[in-house]
C-alpha positions in Angstrom: -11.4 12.2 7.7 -9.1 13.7 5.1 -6.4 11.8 3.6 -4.2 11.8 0.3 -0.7 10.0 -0.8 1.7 13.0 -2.2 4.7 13.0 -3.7 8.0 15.4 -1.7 8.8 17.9 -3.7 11.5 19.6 -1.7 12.2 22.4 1.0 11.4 26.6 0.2 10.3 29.2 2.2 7.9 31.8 2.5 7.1 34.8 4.2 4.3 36.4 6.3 2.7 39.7 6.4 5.0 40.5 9.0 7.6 39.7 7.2 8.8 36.3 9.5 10.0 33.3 7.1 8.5 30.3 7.3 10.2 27.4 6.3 7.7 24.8 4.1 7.9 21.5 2.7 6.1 21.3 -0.7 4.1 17.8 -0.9 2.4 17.2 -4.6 -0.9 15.6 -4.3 -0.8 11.9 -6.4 -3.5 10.9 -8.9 -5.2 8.2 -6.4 -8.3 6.4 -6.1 -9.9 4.5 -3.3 -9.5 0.7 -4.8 -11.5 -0.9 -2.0 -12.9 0.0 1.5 -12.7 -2.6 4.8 -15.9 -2.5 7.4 -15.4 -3.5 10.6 -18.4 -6.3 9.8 -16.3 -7.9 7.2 -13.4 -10.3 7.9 -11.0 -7.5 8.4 -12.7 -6.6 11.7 -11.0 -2.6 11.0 -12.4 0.6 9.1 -10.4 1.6 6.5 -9.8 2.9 3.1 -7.7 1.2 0.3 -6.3 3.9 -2.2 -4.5 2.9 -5.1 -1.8 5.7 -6.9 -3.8 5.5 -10.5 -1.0 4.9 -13.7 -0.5 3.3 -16.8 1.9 0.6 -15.2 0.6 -2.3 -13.5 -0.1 -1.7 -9.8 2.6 -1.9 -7.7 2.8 -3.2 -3.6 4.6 0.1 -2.9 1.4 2.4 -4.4 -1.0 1.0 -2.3 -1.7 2.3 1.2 -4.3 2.0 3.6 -5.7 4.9 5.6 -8.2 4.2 8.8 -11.6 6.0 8.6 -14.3 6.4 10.9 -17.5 6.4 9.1 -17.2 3.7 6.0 -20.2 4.3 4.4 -19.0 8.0 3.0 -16.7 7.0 1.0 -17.2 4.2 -2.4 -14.9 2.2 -4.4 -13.5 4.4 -7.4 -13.6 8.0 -5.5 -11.0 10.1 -6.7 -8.6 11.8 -3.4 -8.8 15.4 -4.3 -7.0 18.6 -2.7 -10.2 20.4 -2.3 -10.7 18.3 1.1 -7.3 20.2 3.1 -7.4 23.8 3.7 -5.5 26.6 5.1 -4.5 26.2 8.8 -5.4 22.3 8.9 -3.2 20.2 11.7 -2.0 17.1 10.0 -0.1 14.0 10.4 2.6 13.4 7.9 4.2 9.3 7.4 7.0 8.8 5.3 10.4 7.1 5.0 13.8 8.7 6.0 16.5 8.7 4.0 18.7 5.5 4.4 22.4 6.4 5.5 23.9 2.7 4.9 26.2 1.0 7.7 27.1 3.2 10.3 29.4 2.8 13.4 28.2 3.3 16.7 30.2 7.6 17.0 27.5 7.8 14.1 24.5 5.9 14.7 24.0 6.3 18.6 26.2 9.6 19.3 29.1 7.1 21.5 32.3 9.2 23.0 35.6 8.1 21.0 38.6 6.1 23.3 41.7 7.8 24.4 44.1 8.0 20.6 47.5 8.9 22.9 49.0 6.2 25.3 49.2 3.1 23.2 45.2 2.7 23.0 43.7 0.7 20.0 40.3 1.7 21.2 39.4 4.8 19.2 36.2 4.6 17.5 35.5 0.7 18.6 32.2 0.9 21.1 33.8 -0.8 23.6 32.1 -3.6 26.0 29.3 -4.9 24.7 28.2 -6.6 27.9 29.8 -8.7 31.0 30.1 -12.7 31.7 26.3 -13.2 32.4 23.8 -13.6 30.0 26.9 -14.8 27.8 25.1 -13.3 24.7 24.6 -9.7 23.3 20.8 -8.9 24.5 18.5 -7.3 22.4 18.5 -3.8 22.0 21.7 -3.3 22.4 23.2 -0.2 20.7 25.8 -1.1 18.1 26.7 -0.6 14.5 24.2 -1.0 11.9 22.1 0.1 9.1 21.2 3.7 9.9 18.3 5.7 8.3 15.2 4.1 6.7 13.0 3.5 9.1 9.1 5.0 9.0 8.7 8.1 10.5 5.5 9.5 12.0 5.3 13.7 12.4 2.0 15.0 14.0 0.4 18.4 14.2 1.9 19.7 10.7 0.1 23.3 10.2 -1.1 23.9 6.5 0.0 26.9 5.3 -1.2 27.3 1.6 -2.8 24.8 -0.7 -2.3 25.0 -4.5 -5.1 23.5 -6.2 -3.9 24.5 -9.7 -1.0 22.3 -9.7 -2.2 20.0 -6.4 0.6 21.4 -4.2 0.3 21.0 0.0 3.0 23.9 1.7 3.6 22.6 5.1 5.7 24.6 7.8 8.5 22.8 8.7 10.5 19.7 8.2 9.1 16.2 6.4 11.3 13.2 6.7 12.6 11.8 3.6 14.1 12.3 0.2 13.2 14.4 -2.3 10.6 12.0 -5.2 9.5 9.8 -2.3 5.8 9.1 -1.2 4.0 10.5 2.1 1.0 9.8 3.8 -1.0 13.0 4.6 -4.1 12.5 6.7 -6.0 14.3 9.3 -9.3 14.1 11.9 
């Protein structure tokens, strides 16, 4: 399994020999060592790798992440993640955070129709029943206004389109949720 914590860069584009544009996403590889590794024998009872972003700052809970793995016994505590493992045309599976858009009303959160403005109605941008007599409670799930944005996000089957090992850059076609600066998971079968 191949598996590295990168930084987002930002958005570019490139172009083919045929001349078609291809929008990328430019994900720096982080300095990042596996710090321990689970067995399924242990008290953990899952396979998995520990990796730790390396820095002269104390270890923070946000720069460590935990990546499942098949076979345990290839990898050892203080192996270094480096780019040399992703290549051209690899499918991989990209997590990372999107970007948080604070309190939001339910035209912008969930996409709700707006009341009638004319004719004396007070109902313009207000969602409207929120439920009848029975249960006598809002139930769970419903859709009203809220924090929007920054929640995980999970994008599979992300094709590889160049890898820079001179300054540990990943070029991804297409899209990868979050801000600029922020950290995302990049692993693959």
């Amino acid at each position: 399994m191949k598996f590295a914590l990168t930084q987002k860069i930002g958005m570019s584009r490139i172009f083919d020999q045929d001349g078609k544009m291809i929008p990328v996403t430019l994900l720096q590889l982080k300095k990042a060592e596996i710090i321990r590794v689970k067995t399924k024998d242990s008290k953990d009872g899952y396979n998995s790798c520990v990796v730790g972003i390396i820095s002269d700052n104390k270890k923070a809970k946000n720069n460590i992440v935990e990546f499942r793995i098949d076979n345990p016994q290839d990898y050892k505590v203080g192996d270094a993640i480096d780019i040399n493992q992703f290549s051209e045309k690899d499918l991989i599976t990209v997590e990372s955070k999107t970007k948080g858009k604070g309190f939001a009303g339910t035209i912008k959160r969930h996409g709700f129709h707006r009341g009638p403005v004319t004719h004396g109605s007070h109902n313009i941008r207000k969602p409207g029943s929120i439920g009848g007599g029975y249960p006598q409670r809002v139930v769970p799930g419903k859709k009203m206004a809220g924090r929007m944005g920054g929640q995980n996000s999970t994008i599979k089957n992300l094709e590889i389109v160049s890898v820079g090992t001179k300054d540990d850059v990943i070029m991804v076609a297409g899209s990868v949720s979050g801000s600029n600066n922020s950290t995302v998971k990049v692993y693959c079968k």
